[in-house]
N, C-alpha and C positions, 0 to 999 in steps of 0.2 A: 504494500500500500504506500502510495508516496505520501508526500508532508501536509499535514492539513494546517488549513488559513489559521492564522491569528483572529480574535475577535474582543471586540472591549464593549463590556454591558453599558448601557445606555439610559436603560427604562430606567422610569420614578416607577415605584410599587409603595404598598401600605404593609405592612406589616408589625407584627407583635411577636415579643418573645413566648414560647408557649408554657405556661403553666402545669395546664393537665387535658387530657383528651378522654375521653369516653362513649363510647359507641351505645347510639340508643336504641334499642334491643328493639323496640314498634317501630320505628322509622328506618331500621339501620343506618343510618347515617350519623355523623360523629358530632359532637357536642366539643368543643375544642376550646379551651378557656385561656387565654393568655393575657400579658399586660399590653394594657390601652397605651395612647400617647402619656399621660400621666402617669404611668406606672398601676393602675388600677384595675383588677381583673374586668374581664371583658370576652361573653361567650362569645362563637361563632358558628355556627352550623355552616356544615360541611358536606361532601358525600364522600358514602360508601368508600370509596378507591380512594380516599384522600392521602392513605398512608401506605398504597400499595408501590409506590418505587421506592425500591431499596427495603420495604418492610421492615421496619425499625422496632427496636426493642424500646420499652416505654423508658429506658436510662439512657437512649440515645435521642430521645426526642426530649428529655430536660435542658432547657436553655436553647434547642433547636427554635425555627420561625415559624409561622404560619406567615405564608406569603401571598398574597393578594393583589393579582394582576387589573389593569386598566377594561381590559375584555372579562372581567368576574371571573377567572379562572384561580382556584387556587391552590397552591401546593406547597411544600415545608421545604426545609432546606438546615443542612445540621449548619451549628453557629459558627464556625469557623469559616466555611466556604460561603455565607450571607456577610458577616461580616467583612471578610477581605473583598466582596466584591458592590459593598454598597455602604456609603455613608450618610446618615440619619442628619434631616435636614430640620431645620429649626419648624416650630411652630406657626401656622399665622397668625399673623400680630404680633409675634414674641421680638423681643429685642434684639439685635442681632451682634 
């Protein structure tokens, strides 16, 4: 296979660090609870397949993201590879 392209992220996304998840047993779809912009829990429903890449173990999803795309897509990302590739932009209104 020859060399593949270089590429640099771009996108603004919202996200939250994730607290706790829990799959709701009537719905199956996940209940995913992480901190708001204030640091303040903040549920999110989710689907089903939210945490079917990489299938993570609920010790690798502490401190992991819920990532939430412009198109309403959303998916997690462990905290190291979120972090090195996106930096957390001030508030509106906040001081800068």
């Amino acid at each position: 296979m020859g060399q593949l392209a270089d590429y640099v992220s771009h996108k603004q996304v919202k996200a939250g660090k994730i607290i706790s998840a829990e799959k709701d047993v009537a719905t199956d779809r996940w209940i995913v609870t992480v901190e708001d912009a204030n640091g303040a829990p903040a549920e999110v429903d989710c689907p089903p397949d939210i945490f079917a890449r990489g299938s993570p173990s609920f010790q690798q999803l502490e401190g992991a993201y819920l990532v939430l795309y412009e198109d309403g897509y959303k998916s997690w990302s462990p905290a190291g590879v979120f972090e090195s590739g996106y930096t957390r932009l001030p508030a509106e209104g906040a001081a800068a």
